[in-house]
N, C-alpha and C positions, 0 to 999 in steps of 0.2 A: 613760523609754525603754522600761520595759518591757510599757506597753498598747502600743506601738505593734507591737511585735512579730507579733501575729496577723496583723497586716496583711501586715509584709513577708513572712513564711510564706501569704501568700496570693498575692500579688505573685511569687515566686518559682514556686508553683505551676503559675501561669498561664504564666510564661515556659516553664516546664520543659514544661509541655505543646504550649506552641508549638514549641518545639525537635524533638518527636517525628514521627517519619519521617514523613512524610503522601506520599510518592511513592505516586501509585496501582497498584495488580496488576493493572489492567484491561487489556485489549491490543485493540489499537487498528490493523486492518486496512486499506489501502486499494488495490484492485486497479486495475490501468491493463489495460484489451484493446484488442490492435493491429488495426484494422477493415482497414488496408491491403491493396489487391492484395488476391493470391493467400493471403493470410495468415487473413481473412475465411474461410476455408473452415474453419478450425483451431478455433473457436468452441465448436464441440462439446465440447471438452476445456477450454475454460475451465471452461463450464455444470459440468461435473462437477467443477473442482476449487472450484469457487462452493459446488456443494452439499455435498461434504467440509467447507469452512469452515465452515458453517450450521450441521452437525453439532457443530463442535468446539467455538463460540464459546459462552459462558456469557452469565449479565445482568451487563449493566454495559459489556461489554465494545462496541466502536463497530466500523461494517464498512461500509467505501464501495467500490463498482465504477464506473470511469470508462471511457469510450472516449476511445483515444488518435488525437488527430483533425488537422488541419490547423493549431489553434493549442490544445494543450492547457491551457494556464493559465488557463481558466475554470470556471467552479462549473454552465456550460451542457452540460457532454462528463458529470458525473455522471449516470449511467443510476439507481442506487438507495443510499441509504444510510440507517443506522439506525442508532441504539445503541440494545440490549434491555432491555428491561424487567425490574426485580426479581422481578416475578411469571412464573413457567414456564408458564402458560399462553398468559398475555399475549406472554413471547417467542415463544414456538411462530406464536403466529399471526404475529406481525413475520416469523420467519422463511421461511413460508409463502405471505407476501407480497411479499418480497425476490424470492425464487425464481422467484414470475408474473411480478415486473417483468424478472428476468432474460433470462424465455424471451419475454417477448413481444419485450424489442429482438433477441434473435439470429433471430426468426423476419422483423424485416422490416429488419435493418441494411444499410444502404447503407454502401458501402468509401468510404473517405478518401483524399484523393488523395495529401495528403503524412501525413508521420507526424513530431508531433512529441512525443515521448519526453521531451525536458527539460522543456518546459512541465506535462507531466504528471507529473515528480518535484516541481518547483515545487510544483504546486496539490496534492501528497496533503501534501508536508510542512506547507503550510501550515493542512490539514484538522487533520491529526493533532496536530501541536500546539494546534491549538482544545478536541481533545476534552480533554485534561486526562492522555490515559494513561498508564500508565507502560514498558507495551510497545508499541512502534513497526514496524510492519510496511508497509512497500512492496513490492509483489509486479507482475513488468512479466511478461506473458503476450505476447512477442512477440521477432520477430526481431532486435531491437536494430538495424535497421537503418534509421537517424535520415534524416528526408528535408525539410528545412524550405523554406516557401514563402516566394520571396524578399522580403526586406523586413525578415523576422521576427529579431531580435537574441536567439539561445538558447545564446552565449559566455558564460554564467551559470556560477562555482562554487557546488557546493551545499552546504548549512550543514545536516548531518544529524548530529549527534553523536548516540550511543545509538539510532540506527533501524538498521534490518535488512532491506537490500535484496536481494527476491531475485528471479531471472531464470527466467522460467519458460518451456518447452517453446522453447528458441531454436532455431527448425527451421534449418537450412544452405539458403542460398540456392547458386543455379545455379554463381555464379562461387567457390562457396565450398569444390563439389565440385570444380571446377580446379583451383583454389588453395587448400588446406585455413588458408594462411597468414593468408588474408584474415578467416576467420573466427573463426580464436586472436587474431589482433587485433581487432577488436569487441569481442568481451569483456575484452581488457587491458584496452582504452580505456576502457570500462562502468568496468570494477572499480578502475580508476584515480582514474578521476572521484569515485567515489563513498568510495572510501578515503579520500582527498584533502577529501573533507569531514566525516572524522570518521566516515562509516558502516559498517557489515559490507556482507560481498556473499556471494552463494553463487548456483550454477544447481544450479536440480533438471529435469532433462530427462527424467529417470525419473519419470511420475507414480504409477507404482503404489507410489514409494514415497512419498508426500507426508507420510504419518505425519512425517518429518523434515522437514519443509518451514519450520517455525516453532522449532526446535530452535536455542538459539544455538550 
């Protein structure tokens, strides 16, 4: 019994290591921009808060930008994505590149007629859970106001445990200054939905503050 012993002290080893945490620290970005309407004009303030991200994101870490278009649950509405490189030079330049794809879709985007928002939580959770990471970040750069083209079945609950969605620059639409009621409700509904599958929610309308934007 007692040659075999080394063995099982290897055999244990091995498990003992597979036992240990391997959750990754990488964080795993993926932005939705509302081309819709009057909304398209607002662009500018994504750009900036794109190149904030750029700044922040280390190697390793993954970072997709989509347009939110007439049926977003495609991998065709992705404008740019990338996960960085170990080497900081080599990120530098991914990032540098990100940024030109950025500007060149806001210099010649055409608006979308409808705006579908679910489709596009759809397709980032299913990105993000690809990449492997261990933080989860959805970031919706628009009015939250969902407009789907008939046909399209977007009565979908969403399966986010451990993501972090957050709502960015939700400007107030026309009837929202009438009724300020319409637009605290928008965002219940949002924050409902999304609680309802397990995820956080936050709006940050303040961009000068975005330092807090990825804070849980």
């Amino acid at each position: 019994m007692k040659k075999y012993l080394p063995i099982f002290a290897l055999v244990l080893s091995i498990f003992a290591g597979g036992c240990a945490d391997t959750t990754s620290r990488a964080t795993g970005i993926y932005m939705l921009m509302d081309t819709s309407g009057t909304y398209a004009k607002e662009l500018d303030k994504a750009q900036a808060i794109i190149k904030y991200l750029l700044g922040t994101l280390q190697s390793g870490d993954s970072f997709a930008v989509a347009r939110i278009d007439t049926g977003s649950f495609s991998e065709k509405d992705i404008i740019a994505k990338v996960q960085f490189d170990n080497r900081p030079s080599l990120a530098n330049q991914q990032k540098r590149a990100f940024a030109k794809e950025i500007d060149d879709f806001v210099k010649s985007v055409k608006g979308s007629r409808y705006t579908d928002i679910t489709g596009g939580v759809l397709q980032a959770t299913e990105y993000l859970n690809e990449t492997g990471v261990g933080k989860k970040h959805i970031l919706i750069f628009s009015d939250l106001q969902e407009d789907i083209k008939e046909g399209y079945v977007r009565d979908i609950p969403f399966d986010i445990p451990e993501f972090n969605v957050i709502a960015l620059n939700v400007t107030k639409l026309r009837a929202d200054n009438v009724d300020p009621r319409v637009y605290l409700s928008r965002l219940e509904d949002w924050e409902k939905r999304v609680k309802d599958g397990g995820g956080k929610w936050k709006v940050v309308n303040d961009l000068d503050r975005l330092e807090a934007m990825l804070v849980d």
